[in-house]
N, C-alpha and C positions, 0 to 999 in steps of 0.2 A: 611555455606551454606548447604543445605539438598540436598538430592540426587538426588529428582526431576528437584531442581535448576540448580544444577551440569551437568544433562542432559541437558535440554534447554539451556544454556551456551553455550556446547558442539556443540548440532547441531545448533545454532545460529553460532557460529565460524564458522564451517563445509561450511554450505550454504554461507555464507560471502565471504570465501577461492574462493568457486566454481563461487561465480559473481563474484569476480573481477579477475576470469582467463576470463570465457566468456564475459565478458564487453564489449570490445573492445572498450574505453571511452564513451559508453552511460548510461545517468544516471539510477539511482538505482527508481525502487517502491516501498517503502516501505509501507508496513502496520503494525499496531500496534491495538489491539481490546481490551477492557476492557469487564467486564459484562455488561455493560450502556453501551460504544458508540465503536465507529470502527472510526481510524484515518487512513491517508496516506497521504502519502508525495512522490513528484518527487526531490531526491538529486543528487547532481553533485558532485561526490566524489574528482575529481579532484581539484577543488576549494571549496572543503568544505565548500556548502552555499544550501541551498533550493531551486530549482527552483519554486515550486507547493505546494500549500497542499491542503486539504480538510475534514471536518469530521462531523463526526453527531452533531457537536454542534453547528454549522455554522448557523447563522443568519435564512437565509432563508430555509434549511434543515427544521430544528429546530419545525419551526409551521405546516411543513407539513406531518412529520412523526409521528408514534404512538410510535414509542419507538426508540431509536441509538442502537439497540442489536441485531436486526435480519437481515436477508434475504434482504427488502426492503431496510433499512438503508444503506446497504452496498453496494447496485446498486445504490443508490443515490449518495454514496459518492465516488464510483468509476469513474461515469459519471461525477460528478464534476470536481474531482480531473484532468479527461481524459481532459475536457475543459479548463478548468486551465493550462493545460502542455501546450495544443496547443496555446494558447494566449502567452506562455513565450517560444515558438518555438520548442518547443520537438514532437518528431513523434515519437522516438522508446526509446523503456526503457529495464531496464533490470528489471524483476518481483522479489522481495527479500520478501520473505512468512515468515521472521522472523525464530522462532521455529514453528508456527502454522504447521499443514496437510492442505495441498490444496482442502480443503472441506469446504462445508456450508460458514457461512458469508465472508471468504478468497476466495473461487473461485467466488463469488455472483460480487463482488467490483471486481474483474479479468477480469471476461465476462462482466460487463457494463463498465469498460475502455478500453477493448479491439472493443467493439461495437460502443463506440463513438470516436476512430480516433487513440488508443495508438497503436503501435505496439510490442511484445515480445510476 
């Protein structure tokens, strides 16, 4: 494993450690972003199962976006993802930003699931 790896590893562990002291059993949002698209998902760590997901590849996303890579994408799939929680009963989450910096297409998907009903 190269050293970049080693790092991201590292603070992926790190941040992990720190949601599951502050959790206080509410589930996890994860996000996950490639160069092409931006994922996320509402997990219930306690019963290790999905409640939610959402991504830029999603059916109806899909024909209305110009690319799964940007700014737009990720407000899309935030808002989804936020609708999706609340139809499976989730109000609050805990936000888990991966290794990613809380900037650009990661904050983008943060503020549109926080604007449509998530709370963290």
């Amino acid at each position: 494993m190269s050293a970049v790896h080693e790092n991201e590893a590292r603070r992926r562990q790190r941040l992990r450690y720190q949601i599951r002291l502050k959790a206080h059993g509410r589930p996890r949002l994860s996000v996950f972003r490639s160069g092409k698209h931006i994922y996320a998902q509402v997990i219930d760590d306690t019963a290790g199962r999905t409640l939610a997901a959402a991504s830029s590849l999603d059916a109806g996303l899909r024909t209305e976006l110009k690319t799964g890579a940007d700014k737009a994408a990720a407000a899309a799939v935030g808002k989804l993802v936020a609708e999706r929680a609340k139809e499976a009963g989730v109000t609050q989450v805990v936000f888990d930003r991966g290794a990613y910096m809380y900037h650009g297409r990661v904050k983008a998907l943060a503020e549109a699931a926080r604007e449509s009903g998530l709370d963290f």
